[in-house]
Every structure is written in C-alpha cells, then in structure tokens.
N, C-alpha and C positions, 0 to 999 in steps of 0.2 A: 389805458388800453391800447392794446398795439395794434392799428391797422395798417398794415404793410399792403395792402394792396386794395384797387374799391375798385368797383366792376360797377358799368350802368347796361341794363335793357335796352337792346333793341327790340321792343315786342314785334312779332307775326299780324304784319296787319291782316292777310288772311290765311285762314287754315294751311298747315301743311298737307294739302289734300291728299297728295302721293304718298306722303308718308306714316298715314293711318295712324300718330300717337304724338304726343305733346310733349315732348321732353325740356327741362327748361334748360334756355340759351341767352349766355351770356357775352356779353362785348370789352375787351378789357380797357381800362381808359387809360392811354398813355399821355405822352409829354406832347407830342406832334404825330401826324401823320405817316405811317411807316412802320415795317417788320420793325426794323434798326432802333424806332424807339418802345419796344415791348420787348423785356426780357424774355425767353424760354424758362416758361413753369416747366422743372424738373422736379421740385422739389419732393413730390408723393404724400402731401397731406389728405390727410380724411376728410371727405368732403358731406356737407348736410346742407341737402337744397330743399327750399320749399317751405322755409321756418316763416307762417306769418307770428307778424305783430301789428299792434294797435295800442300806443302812447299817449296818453293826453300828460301836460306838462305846464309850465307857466310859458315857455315861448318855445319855437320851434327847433332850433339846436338842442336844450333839453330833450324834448320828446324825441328828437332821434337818437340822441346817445342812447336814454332810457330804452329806445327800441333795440338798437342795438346789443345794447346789455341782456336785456330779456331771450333777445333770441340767439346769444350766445347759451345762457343758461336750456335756454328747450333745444339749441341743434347737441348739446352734449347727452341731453336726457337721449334723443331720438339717437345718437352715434353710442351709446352704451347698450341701450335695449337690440339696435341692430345687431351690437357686436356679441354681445354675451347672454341674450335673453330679457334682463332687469332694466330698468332703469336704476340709475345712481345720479347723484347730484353733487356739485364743488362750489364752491364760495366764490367770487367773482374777481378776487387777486388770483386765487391756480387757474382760472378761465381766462385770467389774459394773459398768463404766461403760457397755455394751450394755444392759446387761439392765433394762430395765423394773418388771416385775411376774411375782411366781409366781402361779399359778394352781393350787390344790388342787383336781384332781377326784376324788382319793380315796384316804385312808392310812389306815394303821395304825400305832401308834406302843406300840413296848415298852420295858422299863426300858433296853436297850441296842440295841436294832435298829429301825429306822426302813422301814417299806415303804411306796411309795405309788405314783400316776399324777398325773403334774405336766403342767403347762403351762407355756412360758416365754413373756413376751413383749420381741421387740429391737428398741427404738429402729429406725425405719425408714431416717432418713437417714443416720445412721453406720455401722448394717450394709450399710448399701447402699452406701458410701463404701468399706467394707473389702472385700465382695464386688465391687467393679468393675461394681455391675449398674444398671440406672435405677429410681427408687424411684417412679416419677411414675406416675398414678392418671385417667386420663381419668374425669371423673365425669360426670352426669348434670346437668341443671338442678335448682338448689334446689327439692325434694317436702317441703313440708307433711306433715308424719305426723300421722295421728287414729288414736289407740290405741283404737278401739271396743269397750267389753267387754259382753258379755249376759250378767248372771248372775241367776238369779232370775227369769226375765222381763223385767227392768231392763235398756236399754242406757245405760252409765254412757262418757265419756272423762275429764272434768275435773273435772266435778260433786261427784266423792265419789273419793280415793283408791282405785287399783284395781294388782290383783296385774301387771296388763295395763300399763298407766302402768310400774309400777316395774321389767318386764323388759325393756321397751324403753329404760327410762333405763339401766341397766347392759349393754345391748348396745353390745358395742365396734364400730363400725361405719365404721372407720379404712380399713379393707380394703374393703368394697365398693365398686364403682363407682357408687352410686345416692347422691346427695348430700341425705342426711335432713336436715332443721330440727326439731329436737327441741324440745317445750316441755316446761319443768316444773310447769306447773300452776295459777302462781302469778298476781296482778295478775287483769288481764282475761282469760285465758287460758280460766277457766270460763265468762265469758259468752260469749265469742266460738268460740269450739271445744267445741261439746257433741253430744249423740244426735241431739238435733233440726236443727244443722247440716249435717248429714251427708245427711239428705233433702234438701237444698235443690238447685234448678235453674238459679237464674237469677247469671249471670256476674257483673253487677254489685256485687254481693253478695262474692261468692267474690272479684271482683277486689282488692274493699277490704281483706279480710283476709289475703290472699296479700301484697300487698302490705304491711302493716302488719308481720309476717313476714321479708320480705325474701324471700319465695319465687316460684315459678313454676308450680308448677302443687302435686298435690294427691295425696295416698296413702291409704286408708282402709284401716287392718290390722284385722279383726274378730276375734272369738275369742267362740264360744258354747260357756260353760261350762254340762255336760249332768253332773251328781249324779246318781247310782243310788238311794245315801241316806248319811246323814251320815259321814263317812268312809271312807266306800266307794270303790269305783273312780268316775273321774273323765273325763270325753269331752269332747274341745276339738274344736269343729269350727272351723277354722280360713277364713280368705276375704282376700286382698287386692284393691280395685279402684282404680282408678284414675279421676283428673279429678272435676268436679262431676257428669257423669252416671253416676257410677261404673259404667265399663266392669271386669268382670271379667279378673283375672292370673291368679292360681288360687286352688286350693279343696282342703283336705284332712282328717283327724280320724286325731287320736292319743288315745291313753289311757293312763291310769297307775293301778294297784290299788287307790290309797287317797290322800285327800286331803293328807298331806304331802308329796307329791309334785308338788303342782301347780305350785311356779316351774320344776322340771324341765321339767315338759310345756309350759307356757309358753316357755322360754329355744328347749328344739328346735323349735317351731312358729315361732319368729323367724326362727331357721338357714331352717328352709325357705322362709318366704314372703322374707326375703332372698334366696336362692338364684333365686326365681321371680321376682322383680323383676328381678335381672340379667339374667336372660335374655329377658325382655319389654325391656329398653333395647336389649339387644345386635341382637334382631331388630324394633329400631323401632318396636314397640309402645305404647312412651311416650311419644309426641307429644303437645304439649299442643295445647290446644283453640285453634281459632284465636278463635272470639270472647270466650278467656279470656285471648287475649294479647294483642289489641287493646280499645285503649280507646276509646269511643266519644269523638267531639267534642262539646266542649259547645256548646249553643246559647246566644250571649249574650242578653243581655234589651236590651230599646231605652233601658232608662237607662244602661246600661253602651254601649250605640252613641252615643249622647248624648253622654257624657261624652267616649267620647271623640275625638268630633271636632269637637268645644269644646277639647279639649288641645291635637288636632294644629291648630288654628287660631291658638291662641296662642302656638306653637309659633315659635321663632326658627326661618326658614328656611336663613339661613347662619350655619354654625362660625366662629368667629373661627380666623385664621390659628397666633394661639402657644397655642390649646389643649392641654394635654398629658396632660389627665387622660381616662381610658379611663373610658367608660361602666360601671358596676355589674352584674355580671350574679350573679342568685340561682341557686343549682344546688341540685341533690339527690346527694348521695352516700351511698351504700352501702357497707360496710366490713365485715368479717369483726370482730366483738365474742366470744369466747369466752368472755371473762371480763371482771369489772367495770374490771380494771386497764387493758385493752385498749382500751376505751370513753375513758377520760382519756388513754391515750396518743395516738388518732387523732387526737384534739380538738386537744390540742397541737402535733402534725404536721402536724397541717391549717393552723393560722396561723400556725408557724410558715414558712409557702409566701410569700412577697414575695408583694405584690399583694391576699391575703385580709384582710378586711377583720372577718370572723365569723365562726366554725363552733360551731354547736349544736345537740344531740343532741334529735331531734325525736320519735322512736321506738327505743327500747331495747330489743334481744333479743337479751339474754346465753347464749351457746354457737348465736347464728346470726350474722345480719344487721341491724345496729344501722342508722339511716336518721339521714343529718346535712341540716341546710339551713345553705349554705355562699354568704355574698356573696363577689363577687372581682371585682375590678379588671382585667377584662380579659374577650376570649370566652373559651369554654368551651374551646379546640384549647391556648389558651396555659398554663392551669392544668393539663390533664391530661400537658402535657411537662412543667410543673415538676416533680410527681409523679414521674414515669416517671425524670426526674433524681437524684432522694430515694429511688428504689431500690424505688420501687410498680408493682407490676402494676393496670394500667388500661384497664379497658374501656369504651367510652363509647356512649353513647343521647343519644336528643332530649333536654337539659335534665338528662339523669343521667351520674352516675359510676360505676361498682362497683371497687373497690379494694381491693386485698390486699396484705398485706405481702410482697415479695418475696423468692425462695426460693432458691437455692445462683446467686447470680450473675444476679439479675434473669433465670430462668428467664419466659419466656412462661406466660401460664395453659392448663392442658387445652382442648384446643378443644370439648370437649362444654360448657363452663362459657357459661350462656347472653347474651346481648347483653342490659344490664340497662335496667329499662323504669321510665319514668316516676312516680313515689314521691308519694301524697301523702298526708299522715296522716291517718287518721280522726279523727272528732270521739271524745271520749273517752267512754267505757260505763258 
C-alpha cells in the first residue's frame, strides 16, 4: 500500500467560536521545520474526510494497517456514492493503486486496537476513469497568492519564514477551481513579494511581477495574529482581497485556547477564505483589472526611428524567387513547470519541433509557470499546430504561447484558463 504522504492532528483545544462549524483540520508532517520542507499539494486528488475506524489485531502496527486498509475501502464506498449516487466497492490491490495519501486527523493507538478519523486521498484521473464521471476542473486565471501575516505588529510574507507561508504550502488545492501560483520563498521571491508590495497601486509595477510569475492577476490572504498572552488563546482575524487595489472577498476571526493550536486555526482560516474565493469567481467577482491586463505601448525614441529606416532603406526590395528559408520569428512561451524535471523536459520538446531553432528558459517558477524565449523558423500559427501535433494543449497571444501537457486524448483546456499575455523578464533584483 502506498502512503505517499501522512498527516497528523493538531486538534482545536477550544471551539472555533467565531467560526460557527467544525471543519476538519489537518497539519502536514514534514522532514523539519519550514515552508521549504513541505512540497506544494497540486496534485487535485479526491479527497474523503471523516472515515472512522476501529481495529483490533494481535499488535499494534497490525491494527493500524488493518485500519488503514478498511478505511480505504469505506473513504471509496463514501467518494462513489458522493460522486455518482451508489455505492460501489474494489478489492484492496485497485485501492492502493487509487489511493494516494492517508491523512491522520486523529487516533489512538493500543497495544492491540487501533481507533481513529482518517482521510483518504484518490488519484483523480483513475477514480474518475473507474466511476465513469468527468474529472475536469474549470479553474480561474493564474492568482498570485501573498501569504500576508501580522504578527507582532510586524506584516511579514517572505521576508522571514511565517506559520502563514507554511499552511498555504501544504494546502492541497487540487480541488478548487481558483488557480493559485504558489511561491516558496526562495531566490527573489523576498524582494519582490513583501508587506510593502502589497500597498502598492501602480499597474506597471504589478504588471512586471505577475508576469515574471506567469500569472494574471493577484490574491492577498491576510491573517492578523491577535495573543491574549503567551500561550494563551489565540485570534486570527482573517481578510482575502483581490487585484493591486485590493478590493475586499471576505473577512472573518476564529480562535483556538492556546498557542499550540495555531496551524489548526491557520489550516481552517484557509478552508474558508478558499471557499470565499470560489464563490467571488463563481459570481464574477474576480475580474481582473483592465489596466492590469493591458499593456501600455512603448514609445520608441528617434534613434531607434533612425535606425530603423536606415534598415528598411537598405533593405532589398525584392525576394529572390528560389528563397526557401522562412524568416525567424522569436516567441515567448509559457509552460506549466511543477517540477525541476519538467523544466528540461519542455526544453527538449520544444526543439525537438522541426523548424526551432532555440529554446531557453528565461524565467523559472517551479510548481507554476516557467517563461521560455523560443526562435522558430516560421510564423507563430505554424509552431503552435506543430505543438497541438505533439499532443500540447496551446493557446496563443500577440507573440506568446501558453502550453500544457495534454491530458486523457488531447482534451481542450478549461475555458476559464485565460488567453496568455505577452512575457517579458525583468531585469534581475
């Protein structure tokens, strides 16, 4: 059985009063201390919380496999009856080649009995293959997340590791339809994403770094951490807004007893400003800005008029007849990067295309949108059908590509996935 990933409880030692519902909240256990050591869940499995079991066994590893096992079998009955009305049932070798990850929200564990409340998570294309149902995700335009934390008086995002940073890295955010670009921290990620950007107004600015990104527009998740006194109970006033004039989604405040509690109150303040984002997309409220999605024209200077019609003057007027080389045209392409491996495979895919001549990686953002500058032997309509050939999903702009691997049969991409805009890297911070 494959557990790729185990989650422990931090339970709510007291009620989320503020928040009037008990959602369950999980903590992911990494390797040490830090965003940096918790991958970004993208992955979009189906998720089944809330599965109890109770195992008796001859010792206690037993009983929790056996637990284990069992509520694999019931989070699939409860993820089929969700999905399709029935229940249905599989044999426990196709359940662990489903099954993802368990998720511990909370056990107890004796020398022969095992009790607990599990989570399962199942592969979304396979369960979706075996239930008959469409596993496909209309998501939002690429959102920029700024993990805003107050603590102290201090608003911190990148500047300094924060409890804030590392829940949003272990939110699995597979399932929403709001298409987050996660950072982890790293590079230029503190200069360019901090407290002090978050105030800023002017498009220009914000255009460079959305783009640098590979995103569209902009999310700012806040969280004012509010101390009684050291250990004590703890007040999260929660805020997400939206775009550079950060227009208000919602706003709410939860509490927990006492300070170990606080990725709890974290994790369900995610749950819900997630939840409030869907439904700001769903009823159109997350429009981006129009002067954040156009870019102004540049004004050339008179030596650049100069030159160049000194060019077009020396300019042969007529093609010779047996020409047969196509003019060079430089592009920009955009690519779905997850991971570093991803990054060398596009590169290769990409010249691998008759006709390219180059492709190199011009900006790098591993688990978003990596930005390539791509010469080719031809216009831009002829490379985006080689693509489309090679089994890419392609959508194309002035002078851009956006490109994805394509997915059960060269599926179409969601239509909320937005027309990608013109890329050009910043000078370096």
């Amino acid at each position: 059985m494959q557990l790729s990933r185990i989650s422990l409880t931090i339970g709510l030692v007291g009620a989320l009063a503020l928040a009037g519902a008990g959602a369950s909240v999980v903590v992911a256990q990494g390797e040490a201390g830090g965003a940096r050591a918790v991958p970004v869940d993208a992955s979009g499995s189906f998720e089944v919380a809330g599965v109890q079991v109770d195992v008796k066994a001859k010792d206690a590893d037993a009983a929790r496999q056996g637990g284990w096992r069992l509520a694999q079998r019931r989070g699939w009955e409860m993820l089929s009856e969700r999905l399709t009305g029935k229940k249905s049932t599989l044999g426990d070798s196709a359940l662990d080649a489903l099954v993802t990850g368990i998720v511990v929200e909370r056990e107890q564990i004796g020398p022969t009995r095992y009790i607990a409340r599990l989570g399962v998570l199942f592969d979304r294309g396979r369960a979706g293959a075996i239930l008959g149902v469409s596993t496909a995700v209309s998501r939002s335009q690429p959102m920029l997340l700024v993990p805003l934390e107050y603590s102290g008086g201090v608003g911190r995002v990148f500047e300094r590791e924060t409890a804030w940073s590392r829940a949003w890295t272990r939110f699995r955010a597979g399932g929403s339809t709001i298409d987050y670009v996660r950072l982890r921290g790293t590079g230029p990620d503190a200069m360019l994403i901090n407290a002090g950007q978050t105030l800023r107004r002017g498009r220009n600015w914000w255009r460079t770094i959305l783009e640098q990104y590979g995103a569209a527009d902009v999310i700012v998740a806040e969280v004012q951490l509010r101390r009684e006194y050291p250990g004590g109970p703890v007040i999260g006033v929660f805020a997400a807004n939206h775009g550079p004039d950060r227009r208000p989604i919602t706003s709410f405040a939860l509490r927990v007893d006492n300070g170990d509690s606080i990725d709890a109150l974290l994790d369900a303040g995610i749950q819900r400003l997630d939840q409030a984002c869907q439904k700001a997309l769903a009823s159109g409220l997350l429009r981006t800005d129009a002067l954040l999605a156009t870019r102004p024209p540049r004004v050339k200077t008179a030596e650049e008029l100069a030159a160049e019609a000194a060019a077009l003057a020396a300019a042969t007027p007529t093609p010779t007849p047996d020409a047969t080389s196509a003019a060079t045209t430089l592009l920009t392409v955009q690519v779905d990067t997850p991971n570093a491996g991803s990054v060398t495979a596009s590169e290769a895919a990409l010249r691998g295309v008759p006709g390219v001549r180059s492709a190199a990686t011009t900006s790098l953002a591993l688990g978003g949108i990596s930005v390539m500058r791509v010469a080719y032997d031809g216009p831009q309509g002829s490379l985006r059908a080689a693509l489309e050939g090679r089994g890419w999903q392609v959508q194309e702009g002035p002078g851009v590509l956006l490109i994805r691997r394509g997915g059960g049969g060269g599926a179409k991409p969601p239509a909320a996935t937005p027309t990608p805009q013109a890329t050009s890297t910043p000078a370096a911070k």
